[in-house]
C-alpha angles and dihedrals in degrees: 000000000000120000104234080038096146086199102047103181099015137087108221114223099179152299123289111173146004132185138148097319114019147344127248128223135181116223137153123256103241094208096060108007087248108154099224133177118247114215113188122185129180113241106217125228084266094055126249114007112236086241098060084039089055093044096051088053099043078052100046088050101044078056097072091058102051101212123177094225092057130069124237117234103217091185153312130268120206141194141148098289106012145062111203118191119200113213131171 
C-alpha cells in the first residue's frame, strides 16, 4: 500500500459514475475479496458538506433494516481532501 493510496485496503476496478459531489467505483476489499462500492466525495475548505452528513445518516440507519433494495455503508475513509464511503 502506497502512502498517499486514496483507496488503503481496496483494489480499485473502475469508475462508474460522477455527478456534483463524487464519483463512485467499484472496487474489491483486499483483505477479504468482498466487491465493495467506493464513494468518494470532495470535503470543502469549510469541512463536510450537510448533504454528505445527511447521506451518511440516511445510510447508517437504513442499515439497521437490512433491506434488499438499500446499500450497507461498511465504513468511511478519510483524508485531507476527500470522504470515501464503502458500501456493498
Amino acid at each position: 500500500m502506497a502512502a498517499n493510496d486514496p483507496f488503503p485496503g481496496y483494489r480499485v476496478d473502475k469508475c462508474v459514475g460522477k455527478g456534483e459531489y463524487g464519483r463512485v467505483y467499484t472496487a474489491v476489499e483486499v483483505a477479504t475479496g468482498n466487491k465493495v462500492a467506493l464513494k468518494r466525495i470532495a470535503s470543502g475548505a469549510a469541512g463536510i458538506d450537510y448533504t454528505t452528513l445527511r447521506e451518511i445518516r440516511f445510510l447508517k440507519l437504513a442499515a439497521v433494516h437490512r433491506h434488499p433494495h438499500l446499500v450497507t455503508l461498511h465504513t468511511i475513509l478519510f483524508d485531507r481532501a476527500y470522504i470515501t464511503l464503502v458500501m456493498e
